[in-house]
C-alpha positions as CSV (number, residue, x, y, z in Angstrom):
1,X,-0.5,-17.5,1.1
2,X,-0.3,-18.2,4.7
3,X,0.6,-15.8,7.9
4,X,4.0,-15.7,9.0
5,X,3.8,-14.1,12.3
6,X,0.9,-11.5,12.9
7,X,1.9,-8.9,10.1
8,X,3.3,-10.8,7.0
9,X,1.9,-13.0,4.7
10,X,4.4,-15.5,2.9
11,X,4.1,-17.7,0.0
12,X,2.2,-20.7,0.8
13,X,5.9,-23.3,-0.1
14,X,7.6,-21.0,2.6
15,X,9.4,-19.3,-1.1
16,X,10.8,-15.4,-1.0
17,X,8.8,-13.8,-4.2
18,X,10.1,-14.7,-7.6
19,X,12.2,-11.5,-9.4
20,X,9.9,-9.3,-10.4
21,X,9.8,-9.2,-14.2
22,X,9.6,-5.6,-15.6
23,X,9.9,-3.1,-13.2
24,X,7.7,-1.5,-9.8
25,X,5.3,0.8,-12.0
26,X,4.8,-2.5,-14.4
27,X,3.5,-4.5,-11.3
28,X,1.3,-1.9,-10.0
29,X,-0.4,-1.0,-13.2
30,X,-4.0,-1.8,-12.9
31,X,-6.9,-2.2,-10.4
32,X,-6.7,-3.6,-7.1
33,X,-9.3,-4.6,-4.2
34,X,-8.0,-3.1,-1.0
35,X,-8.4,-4.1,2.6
36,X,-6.6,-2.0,5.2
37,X,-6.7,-2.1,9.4
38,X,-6.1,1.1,11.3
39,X,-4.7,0.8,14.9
40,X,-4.3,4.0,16.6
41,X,-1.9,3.4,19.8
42,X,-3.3,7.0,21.0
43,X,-7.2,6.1,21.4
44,X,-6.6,2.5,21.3
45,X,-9.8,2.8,18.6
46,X,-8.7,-0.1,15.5
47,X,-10.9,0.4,12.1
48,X,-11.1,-0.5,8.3
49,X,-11.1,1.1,5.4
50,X,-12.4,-1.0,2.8
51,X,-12.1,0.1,-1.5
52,X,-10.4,0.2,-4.3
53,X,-7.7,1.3,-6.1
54,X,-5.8,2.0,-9.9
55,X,-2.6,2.9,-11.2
56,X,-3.2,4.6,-14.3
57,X,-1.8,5.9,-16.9
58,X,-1.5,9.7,-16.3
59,X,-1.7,13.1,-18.3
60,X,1.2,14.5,-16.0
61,X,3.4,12.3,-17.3
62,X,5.7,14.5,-19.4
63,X,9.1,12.6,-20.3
64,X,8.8,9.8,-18.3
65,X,5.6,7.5,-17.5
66,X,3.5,8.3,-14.5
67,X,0.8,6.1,-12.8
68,X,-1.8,8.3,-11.1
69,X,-2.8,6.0,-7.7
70,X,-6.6,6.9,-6.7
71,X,-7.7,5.2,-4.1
72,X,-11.9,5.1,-2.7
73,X,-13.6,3.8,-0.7
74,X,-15.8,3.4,3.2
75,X,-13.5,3.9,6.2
76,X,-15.0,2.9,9.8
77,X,-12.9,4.5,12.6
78,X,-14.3,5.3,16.3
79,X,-17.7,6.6,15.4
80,X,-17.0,7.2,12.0
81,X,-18.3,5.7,9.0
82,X,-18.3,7.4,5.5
83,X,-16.5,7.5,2.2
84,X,-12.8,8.5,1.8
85,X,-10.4,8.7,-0.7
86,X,-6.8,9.6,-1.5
87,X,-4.4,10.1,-4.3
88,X,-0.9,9.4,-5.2
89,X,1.4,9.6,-8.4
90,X,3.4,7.1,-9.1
91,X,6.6,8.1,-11.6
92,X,8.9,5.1,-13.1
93,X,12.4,6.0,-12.5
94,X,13.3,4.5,-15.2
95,X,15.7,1.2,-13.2
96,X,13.0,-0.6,-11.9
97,X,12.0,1.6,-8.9
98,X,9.4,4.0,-8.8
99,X,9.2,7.6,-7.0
100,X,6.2,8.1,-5.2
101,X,4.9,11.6,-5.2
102,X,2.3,13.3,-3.5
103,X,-0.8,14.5,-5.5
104,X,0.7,17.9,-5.7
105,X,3.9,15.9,-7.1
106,X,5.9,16.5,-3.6
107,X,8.2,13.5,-2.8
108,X,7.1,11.3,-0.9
109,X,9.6,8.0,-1.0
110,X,11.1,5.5,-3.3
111,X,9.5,2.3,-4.1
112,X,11.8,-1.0,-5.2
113,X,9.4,-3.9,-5.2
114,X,12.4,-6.3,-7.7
115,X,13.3,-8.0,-5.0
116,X,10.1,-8.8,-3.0
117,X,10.4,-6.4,-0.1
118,X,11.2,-2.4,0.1
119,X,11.4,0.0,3.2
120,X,11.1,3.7,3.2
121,X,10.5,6.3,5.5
122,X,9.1,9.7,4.9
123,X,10.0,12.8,8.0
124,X,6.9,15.1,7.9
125,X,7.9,17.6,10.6
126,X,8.3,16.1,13.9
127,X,6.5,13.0,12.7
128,X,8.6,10.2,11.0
129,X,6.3,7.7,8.6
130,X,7.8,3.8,7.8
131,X,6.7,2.1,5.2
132,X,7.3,-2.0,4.3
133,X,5.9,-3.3,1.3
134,X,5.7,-6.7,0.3
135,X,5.4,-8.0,-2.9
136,X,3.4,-11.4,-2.0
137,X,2.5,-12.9,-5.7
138,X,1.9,-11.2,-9.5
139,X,-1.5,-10.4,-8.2
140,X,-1.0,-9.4,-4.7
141,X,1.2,-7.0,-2.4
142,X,0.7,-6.2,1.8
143,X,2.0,-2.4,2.8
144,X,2.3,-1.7,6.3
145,X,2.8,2.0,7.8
146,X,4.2,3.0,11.1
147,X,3.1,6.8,11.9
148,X,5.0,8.2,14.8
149,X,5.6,11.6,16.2
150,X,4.8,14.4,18.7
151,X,0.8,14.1,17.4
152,X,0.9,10.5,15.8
153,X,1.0,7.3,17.0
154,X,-0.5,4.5,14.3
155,X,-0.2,1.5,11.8
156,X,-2.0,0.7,8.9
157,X,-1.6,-2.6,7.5
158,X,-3.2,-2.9,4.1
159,X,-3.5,-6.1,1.9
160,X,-3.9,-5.0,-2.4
161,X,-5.3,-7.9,-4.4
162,X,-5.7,-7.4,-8.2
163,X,-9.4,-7.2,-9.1
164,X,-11.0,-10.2,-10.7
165,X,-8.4,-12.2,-8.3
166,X,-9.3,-14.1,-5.4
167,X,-10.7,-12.4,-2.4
168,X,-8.8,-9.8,-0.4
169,X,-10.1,-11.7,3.0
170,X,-9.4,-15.0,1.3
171,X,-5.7,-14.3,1.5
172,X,-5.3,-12.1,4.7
173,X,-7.5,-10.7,7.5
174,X,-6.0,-7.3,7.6
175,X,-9.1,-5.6,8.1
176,X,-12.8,-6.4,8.4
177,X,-15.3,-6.3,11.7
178,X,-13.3,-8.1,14.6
C-alpha cells in the first residue's frame, strides 16, 4: 500500500480494489487491529485511539444475519488518556450491502464496500456526519469521518487491519504519537 495524497491509501500497482467476492458483512467478519487519528478543527487538539475490533456473529439476528461490531481500546485526546469503547450492529441486506445500526438498532447508514469505495452521511440534528470507506485489500479497509455542525467540527481517519496481518502502522500512519 502506499499514500495517495494525505488521506487515502492505494494499492501499491496504482490498481482500484478487485470485486469484492461475497458481500460487505462477508468482508468484515472477523477481528481487526485498529488505528484511528482524531483532529478536532474546534480545539485544534489531534489524538489516537488505538484497539481492536470484531464483527461477530450476533444473537439479535432474527431472519437475517447480523454482525455485532465491538470496538476497545486506549484513546489519548487533550489531556485524556483511558479506555474507550463503542458498539455497532452490522445487518446484511441481503445484496451485498450492509445496514449499519446503532447498538439500540437505530439506523445509522448503508454500507456498499463491492466496488471498493462507499459514502454515507448520517443527519444527527443540526450536525451532519460523512463517512468514506475504503476497501484497501482482503485484509485491510481505511474509514474516514467528517463531523460537522452547530457543536462539531472533526475527522477521524481510521486504518482496520485484520489481526494476525501485517501491522496497522506498517501500512498507514493514521494515528500514533506525532
Amino acid at each position: 500500500m502506499t499514500l495517495d495524497g494525505p488521506d487515502r491509501l492505494q494499492p501499491a500497482d496504482g490498481s482500484a480494489p478487485r470485486a469484492l467476492a461475497g458481500g460487505t458483512a462477508d468482508f468484515l467478519s472477523g477481528e481487526w487491529d485498529l488505528a484511528r487519528r482524531i483532529s478536532d478543527h474546534r480545539t485544534g487538539q489531534v489524538g489516537t485511539f488505538r484497539g481492536t475490533a470484531s464483527y461477530r456473529p450476533s444473537a439479535e439476528s432474527g431472519s437475517g444475519r447480523t454482525l455485532a461490531y465491538t470496538e476497545s481500546g486506549e484513546l489519548r485526546l487533550g489531556g485524556r488518556r483511558g479506555p474507550a469503547s463503542r458498539s455497532l450492529l452490522v445487518v446484511d441486506a441481503g445484496d451485498g450491502t450492509a445496514d449499519i445500526r446503532f447498538a439500540d438498532g437505530r439506523e445509522f447508514y448503508r454500507l456498499d464496500l463491492r466496488s471498493g469505495t462507499c459514502a454515507a452521511e448520517h443527519p444527527c440534528r443540526a450536525d451532519l456526519y460523512n463517512v468514506t470507506v475504503t476497501r484497501l485489500s482482503p485484509d485491510c479497509y481505511a474509514e474516514t469521518w467528517r463531523v460537522t455542525g452547530p457543536a462539531k467540527d472533526y475527522e477521524l481517519r481510521t486504518t482496520y487491519t485484520r489481526s494476525g496481518r501485517a501491522s496497522v502502522d506498517s501500512i498507514a500512519r493514521t494515528g500514533g504519537d506525532r
